[in-house]
C-alpha positions in Angstrom: 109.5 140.6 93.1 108.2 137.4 94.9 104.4 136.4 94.8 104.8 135.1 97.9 107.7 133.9 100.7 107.0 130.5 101.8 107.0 130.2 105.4 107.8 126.7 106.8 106.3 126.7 110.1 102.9 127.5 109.0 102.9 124.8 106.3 104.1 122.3 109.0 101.6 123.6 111.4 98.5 123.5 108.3 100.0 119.6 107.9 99.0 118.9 111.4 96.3 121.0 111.7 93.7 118.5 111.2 90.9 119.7 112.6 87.7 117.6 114.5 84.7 117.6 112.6 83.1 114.2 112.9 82.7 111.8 115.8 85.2 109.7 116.7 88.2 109.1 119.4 91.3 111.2 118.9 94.6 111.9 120.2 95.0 115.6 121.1 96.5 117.9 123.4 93.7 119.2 126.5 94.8 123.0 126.6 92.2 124.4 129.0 89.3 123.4 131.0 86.7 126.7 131.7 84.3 126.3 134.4 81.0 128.4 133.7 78.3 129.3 136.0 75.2 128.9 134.2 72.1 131.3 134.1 69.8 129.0 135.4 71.8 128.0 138.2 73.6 124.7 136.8 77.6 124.8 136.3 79.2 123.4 133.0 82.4 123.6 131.7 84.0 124.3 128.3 87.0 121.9 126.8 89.7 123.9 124.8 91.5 121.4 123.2 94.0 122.0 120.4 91.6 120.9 117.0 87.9 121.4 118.7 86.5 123.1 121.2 83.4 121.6 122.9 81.3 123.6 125.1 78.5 123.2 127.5 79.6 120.4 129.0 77.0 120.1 132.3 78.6 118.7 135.4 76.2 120.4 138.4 72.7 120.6 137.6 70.4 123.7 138.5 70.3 121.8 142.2 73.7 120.9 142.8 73.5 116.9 142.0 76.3 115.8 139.7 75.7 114.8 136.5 77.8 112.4 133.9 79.2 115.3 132.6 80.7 115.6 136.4 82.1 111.7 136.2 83.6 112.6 132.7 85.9 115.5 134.3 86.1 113.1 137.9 87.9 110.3 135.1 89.7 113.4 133.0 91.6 114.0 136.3 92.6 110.1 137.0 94.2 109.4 133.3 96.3 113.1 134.0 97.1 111.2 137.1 95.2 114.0 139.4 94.0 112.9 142.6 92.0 116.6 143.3 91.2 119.5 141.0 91.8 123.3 142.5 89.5 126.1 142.1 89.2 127.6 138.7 91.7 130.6 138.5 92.0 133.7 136.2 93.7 132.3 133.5 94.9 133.8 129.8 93.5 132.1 127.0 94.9 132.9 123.5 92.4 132.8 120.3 93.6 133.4 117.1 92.0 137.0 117.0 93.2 138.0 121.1 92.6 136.5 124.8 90.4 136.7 126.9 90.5 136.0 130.4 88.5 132.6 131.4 87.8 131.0 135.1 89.9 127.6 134.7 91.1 124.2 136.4 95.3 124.7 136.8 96.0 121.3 137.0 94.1 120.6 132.9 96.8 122.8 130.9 98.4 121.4 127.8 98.0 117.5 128.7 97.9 114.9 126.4 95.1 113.1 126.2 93.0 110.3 123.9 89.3 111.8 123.7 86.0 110.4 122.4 83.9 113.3 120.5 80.2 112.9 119.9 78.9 115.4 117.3 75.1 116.0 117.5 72.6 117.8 115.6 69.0 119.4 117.2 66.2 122.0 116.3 66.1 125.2 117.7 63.8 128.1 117.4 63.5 126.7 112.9 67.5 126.3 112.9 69.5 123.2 113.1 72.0 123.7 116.0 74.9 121.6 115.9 76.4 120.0 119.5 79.7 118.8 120.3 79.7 117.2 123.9 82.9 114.6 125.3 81.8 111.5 126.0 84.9 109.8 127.5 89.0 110.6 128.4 91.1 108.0 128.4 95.1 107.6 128.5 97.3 109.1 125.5 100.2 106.5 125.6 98.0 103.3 126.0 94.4 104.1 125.9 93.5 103.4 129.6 90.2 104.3 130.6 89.7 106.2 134.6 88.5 103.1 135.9 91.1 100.7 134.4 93.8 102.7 136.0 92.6 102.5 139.0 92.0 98.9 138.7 95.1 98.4 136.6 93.2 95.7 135.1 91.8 95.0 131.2 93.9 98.4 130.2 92.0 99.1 126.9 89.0 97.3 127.1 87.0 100.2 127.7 88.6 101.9 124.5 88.3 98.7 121.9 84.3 98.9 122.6 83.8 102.4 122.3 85.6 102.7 119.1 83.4 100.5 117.7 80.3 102.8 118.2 82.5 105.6 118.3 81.7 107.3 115.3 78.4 107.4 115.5 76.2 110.7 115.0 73.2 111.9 116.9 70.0 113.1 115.3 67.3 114.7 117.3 64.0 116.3 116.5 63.2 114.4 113.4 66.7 115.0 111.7 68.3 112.9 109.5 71.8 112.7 107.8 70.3 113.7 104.8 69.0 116.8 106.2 71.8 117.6 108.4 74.4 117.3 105.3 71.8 119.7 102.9 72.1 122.3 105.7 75.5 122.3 106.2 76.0 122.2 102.2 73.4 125.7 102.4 75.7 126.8 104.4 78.9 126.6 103.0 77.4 128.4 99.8 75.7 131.0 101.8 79.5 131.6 103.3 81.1 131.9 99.9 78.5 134.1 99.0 78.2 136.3 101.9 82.1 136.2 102.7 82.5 134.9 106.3 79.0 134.1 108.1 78.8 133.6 111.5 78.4 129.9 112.7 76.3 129.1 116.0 78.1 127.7 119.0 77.6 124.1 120.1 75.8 124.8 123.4 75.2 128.1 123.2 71.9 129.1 121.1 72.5 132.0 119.1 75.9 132.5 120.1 79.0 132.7 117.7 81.8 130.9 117.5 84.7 131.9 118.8 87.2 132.5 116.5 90.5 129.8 116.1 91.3 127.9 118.7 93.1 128.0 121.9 96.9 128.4 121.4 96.5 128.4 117.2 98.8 131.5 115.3 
């Protein structure tokens, strides 16, 4: 009787897997954009790509102004080569453990895209909360920022500098890399103790993770 039948597909899948955990600019596949309405009034939306998810991205504040989380999706849309977005619509999103139905953009489904990912780490309420947030989009096939395709000028300029600070981390509230790497070392062991321990959201206090990602088997 066989231990185990090897199935192919989900070694090749594991093999480029390769999930984001650590700042940096990478090539990956946008699968969903969800627009949120916020309790306190401001709207944000939530990037589903296909190795992170990165929530809480602000684009309106509590008073309607944009913010440069709205010039971040306003560039998004040029290097897809959108010249408008539609209304969010009922879309299907498939986790790992089910869907859900989520308020998205149509035109920001499965698009490849180059991404630059900013990991950050903050206090809140005695717990270290960690933050993902997008700090720029820029062309898959040759790393063209929004503003250099419009131009068609210097097309990756923009990129070459911000790789170059690109992987940089930020510490708030008197954290340090020290500190941030003895937490997440406490938590690992408190996960192989406990079995599978919840882990906060980025952007969401108190809120879990949700499980896989968008897409994954």
């Amino acid at each position: 009787m066989a231990f185990m039948i090897i199935n192919k597909d989900d070694v090749q899948q594991e093999g480029e897997s390769g999930y984001i955990t650590k700042s940096g600019i990478y090539d990956v596949t946008l699968k969903h954009v969800e627009v949120v309405n916020t309790t306190n009034g401001a709207v944000s939306v939530n990037y589903f790509f296909d190795k992170l998810m990165a929530y809480n991205n602000n684009i309106l504040g509590t008073n309607g102004q944009p913010t440069f989380g709205y010039k971040i999706l306003e560039a998004l849309a040029t290097v897809v080569g959108e010249d408008e977005l539609s209304d969010p619509e009922p879309t299907t999103v498939t986790f790992k453990k089910g869907a859900k139905e989520l308020n998205c953009i149509p035109e920001l489904t499965n698009v490849p895209v180059k991404v630059w990912i900013q990991f950050g780490y903050r206090m809140y309420k005695g717990d270290i909360q960690e933050d993902t947030s997008v700090r720029r989009f820029y062309r898959q096939s040759d790393g063209a920022s929004g503003s250099e395709m419009i131009t068609n000028k210097d097309i990756g300029t923009r990129l070459e500098k911000d790789t170059a600070v690109a992987t940089e981390v930020r510490y708030e509230d008197g954290l340090t890399a020290e500190s941030v790497a003895a937490w997440k070392k406490k938590q690992q062991s408190d996960s192989a103790t406990k079995g599978s321990a919840p882990i906060k959201a980025a952007g969401f206090p108190g809120a879990k993770k949700a499980t896989g990602f968008p897409g994954a088997k």
